[in-house]
LUMBANU-89710 format. One record per residue (C-alpha): x, y, z; residue number from 1. Coordinates in steps of 0.5 Angstrom, whole numbers, plus 500, padded with zeros to 3 digits. Layout:
<site xx="X" yy="Y" zz="Z" n="NUM"/>
...
// end
This chain:
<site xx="758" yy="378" zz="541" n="1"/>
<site xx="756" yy="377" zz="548" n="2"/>
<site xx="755" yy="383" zz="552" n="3"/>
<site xx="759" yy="383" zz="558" n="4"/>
<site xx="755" yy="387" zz="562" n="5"/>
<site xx="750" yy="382" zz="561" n="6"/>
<site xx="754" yy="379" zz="566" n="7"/>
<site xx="753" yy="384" zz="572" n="8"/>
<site xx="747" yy="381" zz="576" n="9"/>
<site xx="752" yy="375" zz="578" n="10"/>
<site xx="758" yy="380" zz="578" n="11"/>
<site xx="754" yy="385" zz="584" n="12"/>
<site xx="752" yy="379" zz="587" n="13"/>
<site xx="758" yy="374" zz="588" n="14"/>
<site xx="762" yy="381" zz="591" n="15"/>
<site xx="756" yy="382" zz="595" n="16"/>
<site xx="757" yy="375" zz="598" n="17"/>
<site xx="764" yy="375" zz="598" n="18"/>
<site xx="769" yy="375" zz="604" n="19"/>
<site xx="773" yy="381" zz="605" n="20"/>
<site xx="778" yy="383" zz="610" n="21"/>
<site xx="777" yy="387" zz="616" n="22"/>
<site xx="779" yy="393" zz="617" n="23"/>
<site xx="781" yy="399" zz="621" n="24"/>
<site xx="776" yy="405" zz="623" n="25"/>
<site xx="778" yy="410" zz="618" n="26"/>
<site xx="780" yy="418" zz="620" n="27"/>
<site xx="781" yy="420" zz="613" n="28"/>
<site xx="781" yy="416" zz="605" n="29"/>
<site xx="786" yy="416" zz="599" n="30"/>
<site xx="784" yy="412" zz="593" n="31"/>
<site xx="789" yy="410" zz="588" n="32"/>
<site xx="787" yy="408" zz="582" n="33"/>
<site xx="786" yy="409" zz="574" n="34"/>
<site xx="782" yy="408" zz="568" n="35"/>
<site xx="778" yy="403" zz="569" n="36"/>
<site xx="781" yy="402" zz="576" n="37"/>
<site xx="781" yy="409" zz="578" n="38"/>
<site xx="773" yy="412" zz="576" n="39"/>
<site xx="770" yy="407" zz="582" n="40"/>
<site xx="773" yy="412" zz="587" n="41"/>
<site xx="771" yy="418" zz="583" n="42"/>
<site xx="764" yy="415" zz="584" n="43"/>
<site xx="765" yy="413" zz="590" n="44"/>
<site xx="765" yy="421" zz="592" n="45"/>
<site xx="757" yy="421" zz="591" n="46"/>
<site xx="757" yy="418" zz="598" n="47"/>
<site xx="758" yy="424" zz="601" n="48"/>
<site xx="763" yy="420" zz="606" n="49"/>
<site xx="764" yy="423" zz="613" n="50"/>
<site xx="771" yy="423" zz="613" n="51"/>
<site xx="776" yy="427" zz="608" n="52"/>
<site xx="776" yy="423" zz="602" n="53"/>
<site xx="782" yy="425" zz="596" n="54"/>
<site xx="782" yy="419" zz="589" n="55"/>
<site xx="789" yy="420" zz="586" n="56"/>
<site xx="789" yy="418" zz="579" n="57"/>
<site xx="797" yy="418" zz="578" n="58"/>
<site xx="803" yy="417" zz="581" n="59"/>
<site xx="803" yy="422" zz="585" n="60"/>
<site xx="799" yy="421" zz="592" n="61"/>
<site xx="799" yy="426" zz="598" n="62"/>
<site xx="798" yy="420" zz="604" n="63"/>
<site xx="800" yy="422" zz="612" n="64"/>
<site xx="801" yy="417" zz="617" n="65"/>
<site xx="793" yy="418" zz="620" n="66"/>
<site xx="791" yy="415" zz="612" n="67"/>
<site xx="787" yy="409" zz="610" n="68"/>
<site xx="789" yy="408" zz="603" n="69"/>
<site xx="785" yy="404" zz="598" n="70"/>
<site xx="790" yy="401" zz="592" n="71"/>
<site xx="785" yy="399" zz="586" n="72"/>
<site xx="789" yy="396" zz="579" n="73"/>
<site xx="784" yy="390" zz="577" n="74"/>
<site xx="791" yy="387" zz="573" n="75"/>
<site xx="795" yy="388" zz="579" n="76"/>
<site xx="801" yy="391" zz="573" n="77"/>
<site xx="799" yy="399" zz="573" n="78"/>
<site xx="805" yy="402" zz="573" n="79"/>
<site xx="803" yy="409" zz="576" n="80"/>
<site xx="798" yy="405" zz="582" n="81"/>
<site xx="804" yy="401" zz="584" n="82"/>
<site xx="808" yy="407" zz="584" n="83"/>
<site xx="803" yy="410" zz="588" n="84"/>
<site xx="803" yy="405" zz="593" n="85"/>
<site xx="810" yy="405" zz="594" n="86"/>
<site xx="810" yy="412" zz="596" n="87"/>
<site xx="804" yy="411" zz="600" n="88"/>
<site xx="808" yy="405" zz="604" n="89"/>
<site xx="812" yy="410" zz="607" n="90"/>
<site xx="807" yy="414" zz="610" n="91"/>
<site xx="802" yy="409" zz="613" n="92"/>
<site xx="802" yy="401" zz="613" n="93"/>
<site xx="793" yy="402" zz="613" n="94"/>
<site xx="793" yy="400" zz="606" n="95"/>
<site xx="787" yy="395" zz="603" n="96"/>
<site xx="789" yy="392" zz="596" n="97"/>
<site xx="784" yy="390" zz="591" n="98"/>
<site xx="787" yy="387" zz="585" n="99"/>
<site xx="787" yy="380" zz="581" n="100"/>
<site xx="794" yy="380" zz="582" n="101"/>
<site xx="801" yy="382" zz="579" n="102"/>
<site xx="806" yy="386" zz="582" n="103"/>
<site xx="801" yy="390" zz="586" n="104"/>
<site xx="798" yy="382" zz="590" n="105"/>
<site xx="806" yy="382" zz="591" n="106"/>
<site xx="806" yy="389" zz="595" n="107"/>
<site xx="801" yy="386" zz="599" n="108"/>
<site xx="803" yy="380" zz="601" n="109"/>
<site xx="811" yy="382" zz="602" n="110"/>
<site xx="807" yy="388" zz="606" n="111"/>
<site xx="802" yy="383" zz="610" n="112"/>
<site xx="797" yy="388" zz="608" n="113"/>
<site xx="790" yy="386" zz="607" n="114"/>
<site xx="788" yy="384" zz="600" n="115"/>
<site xx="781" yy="382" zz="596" n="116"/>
<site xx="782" yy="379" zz="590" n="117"/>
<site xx="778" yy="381" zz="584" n="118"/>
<site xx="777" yy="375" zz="579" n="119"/>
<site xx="782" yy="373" zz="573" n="120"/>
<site xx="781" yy="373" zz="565" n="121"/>
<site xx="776" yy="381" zz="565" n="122"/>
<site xx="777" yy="388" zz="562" n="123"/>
<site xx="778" yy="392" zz="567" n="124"/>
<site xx="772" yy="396" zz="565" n="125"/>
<site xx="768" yy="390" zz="566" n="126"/>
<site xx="769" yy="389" zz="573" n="127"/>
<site xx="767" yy="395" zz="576" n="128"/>
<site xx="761" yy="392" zz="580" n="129"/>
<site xx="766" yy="388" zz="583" n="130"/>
<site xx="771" yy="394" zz="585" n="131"/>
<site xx="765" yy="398" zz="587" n="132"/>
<site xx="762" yy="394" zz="592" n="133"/>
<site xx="768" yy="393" zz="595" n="134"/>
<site xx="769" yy="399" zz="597" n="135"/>
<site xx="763" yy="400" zz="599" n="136"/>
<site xx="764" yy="395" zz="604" n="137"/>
<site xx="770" yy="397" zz="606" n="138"/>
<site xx="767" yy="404" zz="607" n="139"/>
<site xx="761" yy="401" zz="611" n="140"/>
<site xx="767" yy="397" zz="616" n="141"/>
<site xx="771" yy="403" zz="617" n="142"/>
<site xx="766" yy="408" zz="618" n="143"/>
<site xx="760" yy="404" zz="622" n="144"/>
<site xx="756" yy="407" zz="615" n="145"/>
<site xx="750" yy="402" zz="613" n="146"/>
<site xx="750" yy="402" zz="606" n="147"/>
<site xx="745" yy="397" zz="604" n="148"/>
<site xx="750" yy="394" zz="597" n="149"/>
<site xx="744" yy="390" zz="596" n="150"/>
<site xx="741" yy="397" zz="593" n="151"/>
<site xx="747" yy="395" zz="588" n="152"/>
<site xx="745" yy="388" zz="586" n="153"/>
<site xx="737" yy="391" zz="585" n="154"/>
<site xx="739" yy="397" zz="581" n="155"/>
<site xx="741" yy="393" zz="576" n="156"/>
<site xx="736" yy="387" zz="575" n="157"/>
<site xx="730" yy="392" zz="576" n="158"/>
<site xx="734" yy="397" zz="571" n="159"/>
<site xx="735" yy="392" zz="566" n="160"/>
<site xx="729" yy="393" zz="560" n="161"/>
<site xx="730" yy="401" zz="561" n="162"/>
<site xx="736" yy="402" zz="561" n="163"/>
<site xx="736" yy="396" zz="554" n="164"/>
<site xx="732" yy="401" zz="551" n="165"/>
<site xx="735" yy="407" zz="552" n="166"/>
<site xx="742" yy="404" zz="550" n="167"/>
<site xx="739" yy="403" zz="543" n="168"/>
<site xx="735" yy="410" zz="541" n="169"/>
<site xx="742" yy="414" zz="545" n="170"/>
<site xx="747" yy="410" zz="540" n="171"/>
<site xx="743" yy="410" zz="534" n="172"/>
<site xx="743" yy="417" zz="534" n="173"/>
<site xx="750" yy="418" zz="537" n="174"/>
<site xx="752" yy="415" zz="531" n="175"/>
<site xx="756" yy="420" zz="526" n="176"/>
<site xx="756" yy="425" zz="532" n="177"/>
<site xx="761" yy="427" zz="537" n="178"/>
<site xx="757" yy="426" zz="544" n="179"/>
<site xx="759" yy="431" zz="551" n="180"/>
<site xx="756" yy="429" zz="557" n="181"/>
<site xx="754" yy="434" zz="561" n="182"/>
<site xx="753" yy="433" zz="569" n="183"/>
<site xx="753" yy="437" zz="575" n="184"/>
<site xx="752" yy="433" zz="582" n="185"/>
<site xx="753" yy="426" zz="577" n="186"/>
<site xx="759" yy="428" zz="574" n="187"/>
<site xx="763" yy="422" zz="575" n="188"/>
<site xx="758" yy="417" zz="572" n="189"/>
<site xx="759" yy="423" zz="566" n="190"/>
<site xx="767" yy="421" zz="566" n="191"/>
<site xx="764" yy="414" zz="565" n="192"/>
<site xx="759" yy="415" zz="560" n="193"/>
<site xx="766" yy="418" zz="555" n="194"/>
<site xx="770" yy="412" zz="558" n="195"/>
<site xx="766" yy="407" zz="556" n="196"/>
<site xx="765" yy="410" zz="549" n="197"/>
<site xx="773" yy="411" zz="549" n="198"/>
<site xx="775" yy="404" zz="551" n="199"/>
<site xx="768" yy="399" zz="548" n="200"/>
<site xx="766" yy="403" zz="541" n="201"/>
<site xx="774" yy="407" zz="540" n="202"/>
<site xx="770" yy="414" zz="539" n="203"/>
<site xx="770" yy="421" zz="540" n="204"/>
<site xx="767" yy="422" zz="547" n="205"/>
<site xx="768" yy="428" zz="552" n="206"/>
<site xx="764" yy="430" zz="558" n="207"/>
<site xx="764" yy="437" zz="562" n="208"/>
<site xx="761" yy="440" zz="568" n="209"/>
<site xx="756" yy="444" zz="570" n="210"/>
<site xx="754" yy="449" zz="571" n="211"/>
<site xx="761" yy="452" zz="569" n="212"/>
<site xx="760" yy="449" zz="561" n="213"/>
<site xx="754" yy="454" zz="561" n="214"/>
<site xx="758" yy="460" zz="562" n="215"/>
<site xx="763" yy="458" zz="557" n="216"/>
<site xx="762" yy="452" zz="554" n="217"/>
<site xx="755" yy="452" zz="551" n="218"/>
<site xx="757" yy="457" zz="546" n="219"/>
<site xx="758" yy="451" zz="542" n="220"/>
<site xx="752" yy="450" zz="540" n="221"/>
<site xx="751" yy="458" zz="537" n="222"/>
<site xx="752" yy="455" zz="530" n="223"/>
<site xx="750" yy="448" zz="527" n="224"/>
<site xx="756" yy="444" zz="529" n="225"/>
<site xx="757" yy="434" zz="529" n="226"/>
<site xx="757" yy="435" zz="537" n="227"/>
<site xx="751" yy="431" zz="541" n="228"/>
<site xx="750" yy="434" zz="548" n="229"/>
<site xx="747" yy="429" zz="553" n="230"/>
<site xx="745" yy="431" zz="560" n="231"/>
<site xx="745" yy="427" zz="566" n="232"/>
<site xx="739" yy="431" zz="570" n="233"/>
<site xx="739" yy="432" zz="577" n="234"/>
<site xx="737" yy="439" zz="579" n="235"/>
<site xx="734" yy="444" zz="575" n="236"/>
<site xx="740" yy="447" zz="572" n="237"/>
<site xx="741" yy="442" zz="569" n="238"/>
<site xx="735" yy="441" zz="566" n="239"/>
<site xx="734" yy="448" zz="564" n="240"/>
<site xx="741" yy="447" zz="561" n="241"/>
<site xx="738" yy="440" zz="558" n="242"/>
<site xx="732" yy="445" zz="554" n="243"/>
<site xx="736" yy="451" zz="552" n="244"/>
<site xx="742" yy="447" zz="548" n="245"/>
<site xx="737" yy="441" zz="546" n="246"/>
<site xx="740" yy="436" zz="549" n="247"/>
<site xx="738" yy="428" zz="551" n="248"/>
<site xx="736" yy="427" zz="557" n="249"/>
<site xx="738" yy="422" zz="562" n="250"/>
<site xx="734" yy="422" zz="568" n="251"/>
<site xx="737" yy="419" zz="574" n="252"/>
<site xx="732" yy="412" zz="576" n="253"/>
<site xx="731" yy="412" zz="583" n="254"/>
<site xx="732" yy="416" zz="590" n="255"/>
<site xx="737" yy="411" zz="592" n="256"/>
<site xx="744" yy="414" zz="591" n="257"/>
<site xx="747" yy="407" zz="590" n="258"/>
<site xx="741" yy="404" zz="586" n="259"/>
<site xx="743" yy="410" zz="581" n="260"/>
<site xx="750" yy="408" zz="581" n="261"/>
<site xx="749" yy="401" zz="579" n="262"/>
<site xx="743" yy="402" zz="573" n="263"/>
<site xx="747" yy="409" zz="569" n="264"/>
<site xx="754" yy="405" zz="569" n="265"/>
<site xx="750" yy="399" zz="566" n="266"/>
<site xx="747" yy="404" zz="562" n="267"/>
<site xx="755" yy="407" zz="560" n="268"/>
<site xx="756" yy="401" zz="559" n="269"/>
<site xx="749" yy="398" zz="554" n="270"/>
<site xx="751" yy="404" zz="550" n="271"/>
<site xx="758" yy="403" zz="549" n="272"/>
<site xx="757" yy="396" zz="546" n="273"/>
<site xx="752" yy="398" zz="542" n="274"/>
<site xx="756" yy="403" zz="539" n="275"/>
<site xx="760" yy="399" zz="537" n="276"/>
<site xx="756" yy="394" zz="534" n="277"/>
<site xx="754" yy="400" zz="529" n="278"/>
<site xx="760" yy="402" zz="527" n="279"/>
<site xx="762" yy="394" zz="527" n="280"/>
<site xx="768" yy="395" zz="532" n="281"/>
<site xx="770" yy="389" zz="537" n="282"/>
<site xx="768" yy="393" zz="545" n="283"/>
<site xx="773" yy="388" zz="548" n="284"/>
<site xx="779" yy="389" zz="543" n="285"/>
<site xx="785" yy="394" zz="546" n="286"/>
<site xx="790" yy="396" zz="541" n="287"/>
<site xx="793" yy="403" zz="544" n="288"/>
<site xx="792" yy="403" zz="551" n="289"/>
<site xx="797" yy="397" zz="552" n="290"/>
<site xx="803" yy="401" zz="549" n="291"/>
<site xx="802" yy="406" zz="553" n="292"/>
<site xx="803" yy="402" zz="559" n="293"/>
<site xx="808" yy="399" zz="557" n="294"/>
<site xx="812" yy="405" zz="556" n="295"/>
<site xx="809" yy="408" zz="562" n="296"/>
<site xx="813" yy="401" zz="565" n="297"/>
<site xx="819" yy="403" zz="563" n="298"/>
<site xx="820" yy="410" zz="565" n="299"/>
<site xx="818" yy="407" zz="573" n="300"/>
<site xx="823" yy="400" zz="572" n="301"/>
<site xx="827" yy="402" zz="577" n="302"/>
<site xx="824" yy="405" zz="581" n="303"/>
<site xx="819" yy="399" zz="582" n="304"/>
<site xx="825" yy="394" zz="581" n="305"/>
<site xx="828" yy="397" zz="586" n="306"/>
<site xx="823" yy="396" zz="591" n="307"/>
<site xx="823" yy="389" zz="591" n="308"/>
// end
């Protein structure tokens, strides 16, 4: 098979050098968003953002007149996300729509809000370089800040052997076990790390935080046991955390905050494949997570009808 992540050099760059809208200044942000829609906010949250910032990966948002909300579903039909946006209609008209299209491209253009399109034909966990550079320039028109996006496109091409090699010896030894991403400051390229193992190999993954699994969860490793830890390094807790449980060690790659954000979700993803090459499952093929969105759908039809 082909793997998709190959793809992500010319990904980062046609978002790089696409048109977007532009926006409003932003007093305070509300991302929508689930799975592989909604951990681009989550990581986004590394950015240490100048104005109050909530991701709200449900259907429930908290949104007042004064917020700038983000609706992110790469299919345009998640069912919690176009509920979501709904609700967050009722409060605020300065709402951005990133989506291939669906009902949430309807919303938008029944509500003249701004919308960037994300290219058809994709797994939604495949287009995270897309999302992830959108919003990043969308902060940088909204906010004034000057993060440089092409820090995104760098960090994948000159990552790219590393991160190879190090997908291949973690995947090789994760086989057989069940891994658990540990993570402090970088806890939601943690998340990532387990979705794409979930999602692309159809395996057992779990991530936590630290340092609050030290003071709990860490006495699984008191006894022998099929758990693999790996910590995602970033201060010297985590560090000493790392050696007391043996843990694999990925260390971040560079100093650049958005460098770093772009390499380890490449690597998220190389490991992922990988993965399921060994166990000789398909990456791309989804049997379960479309049932429930269908049922999921079903509980909110009338609802989201109703609103046409």
């Amino acid at each position: 098979m082909i793997n998709p992540y190959e793809q992500w050099e010319s990904y980062f760059s046609e978002a790089i050098n696409a048109e977007i809208p532009s926006i409003w200044k932003i007093e305070e942000l509300v991302y929508l968003g689930i799975g592989g829609s909604g951990i681009p906010g989550r990581i986004l949250e590394l950015l240490d953002l100048p104005v109050p910032y909530k991701v709200f990966r449900g259907y429930n948002p908290v949104v007042t007149e004064k917020s700038t909300v983000f609706a992110v579903s790469y299919s345009g039909t998640t069912t919690e996300t176009i509920v979501a946006l709904l609700s967050s209609l009722k409060k605020t008209n300065k709402v951005v729509v990133i989506t291939s299209g669906g009902k949430m491209e309807e919303i938008a253009k029944k509500n003249n809000l701004p919308l960037i399109k994300l290219p058809k034909g994709l797994q939604t966990r495949y287009v995270f370089p897309y999302i992830f550079t959108y919003l990043v320039r969308l902060i940088n028109e909204g906010l004034g800040t000057k993060f440089n996006v092409n820090e995104l496109l760098e960090g994948v091409k000159e990552s790219k052997p590393k991160v190879n090699e190090i997908a291949s010896v973690l995947a090789s030894q994760i086989a057989g076990k069940i891994p658990i991403f540990y993570a402090s400051s970088l806890l939601s390229i943690a998340e990532r790390f387990k979705q794409e193992i979930n999602e692309n190999a159809k395996y057992p993954a779990f991530f936590s935080e630290l340092p609050e699994a030290n003071h709990n969860e860490i006495e699984l490793y008191s006894s022998p046991n099929n758990f693999y830890p790996v910590v995602l390094v970033s201060d010297k807790i985590d560090e000493a955390t790392a050696d007391l449980i043996n843990a694999y060690k990925i260390y971040p790659f560079y100093s650049s905050i958005l460098k770093n954000i772009s390499s380890l979700t490449l690597l998220a993803g190389y490991l992922s494949v990988k993965l399921a090459l060994l166990l000789g499952v398909e990456p791309t093929e989804l049997k379960i997570i479309p049932k429930i969105r269908d049922k999921t759908f079903n509980l909110f039809k009338g609802e989201i009808n109703s609103a046409n």
